[in-house]
C-alpha angles and dihedrals in degrees: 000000000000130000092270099049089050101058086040093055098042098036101040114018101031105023090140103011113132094168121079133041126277121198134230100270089054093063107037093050092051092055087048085049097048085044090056100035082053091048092055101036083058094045094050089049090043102058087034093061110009094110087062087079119081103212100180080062097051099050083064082058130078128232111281097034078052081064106038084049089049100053089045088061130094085245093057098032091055088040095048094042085045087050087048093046096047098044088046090057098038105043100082084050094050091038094050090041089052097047085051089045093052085045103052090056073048097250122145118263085241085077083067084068099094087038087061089039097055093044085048092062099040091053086053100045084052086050090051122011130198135164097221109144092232080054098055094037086066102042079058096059086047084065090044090058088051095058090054097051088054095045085059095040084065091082125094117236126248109277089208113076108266126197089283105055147303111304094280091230095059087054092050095045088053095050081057097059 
């Protein structure tokens, strides 16, 4: 499965399908796709909005009023509003590609529950954002829990059918043929 084929499979034909098995490409090349589709909706924002900030008056500020200043700025308010658009649209597609991906190594879809949980957050701490350090502790575990999901996405799936489906690369090689 190429880049191409990814996005297709888990944009178009599965957006909200929780049943089945997805390989190991799939999933890799949907997270490349949600890392590149953040980077330029920042960019774009970010040329679009970064004069709004006056930088020569947040030097005179420390750290945590440089945030707060920030978010309050037509710059932090449009990246903040993009970040919230984008996770929101692409959270049913990352959360069903992650439960086939757990199935396909034949792990219950409740293992897709911190997944869920992390992406929640996220999605709220985009909504309102603080700096507070308990805040920013537990955004960490949320990245924690990322990691953990791609060190277990490392495996290869079964190649036999499992309780969830046939292997998802036997079913694409015969559609080629």
């Amino acid at each position: 499965m190429n880049f191409s084929q990814a996005i297709k499979s888990t944009l178009i034909d599965n957006y909200f399908k929780f049943s089945g098995r997805a390989c190991r490409a799939e999933w890799w090349w949907f997270l490349l796709f949600t890392f590149l589709a953040s980077i330029v909706m920042s960019l774009i924002i970010a040329f679009a909005t970064f004069g709004s900030v006056d930088w020569e008056y947040a030097a005179t500020l420390n750290e945590t009023q440089v945030a707060d200043y920030i978010f309050q700025t037509d710059f932090g308010i449009a990246i903040r509003t993009g970040s919230i658009m984008l996770s929101l649209v692409l959270f049913s597609p990352s959360l069903s590609v992650t439960v086939r991906r757990l199935q396909d190594l034949d792990g219950s879809f409740y293992w897709g529950i911190p997944y869920a949980l992390v992406s929640i957050y996220s999605i709220t701490i985009a909504l309102f954002p603080t700096t507070d350090p308990s805040a920013v502790r537990l955004d960490a575990a949320g990245n924690l829990v990322i990691i953990i999901y791609c060190l277990a996405f490392l495996r290869k799936g079964g190649y036999a059918d499992n309780r969830f489906g046939p292997n998802p690369l036997e079913t694409e090689n015969e559609d080629t043929y």
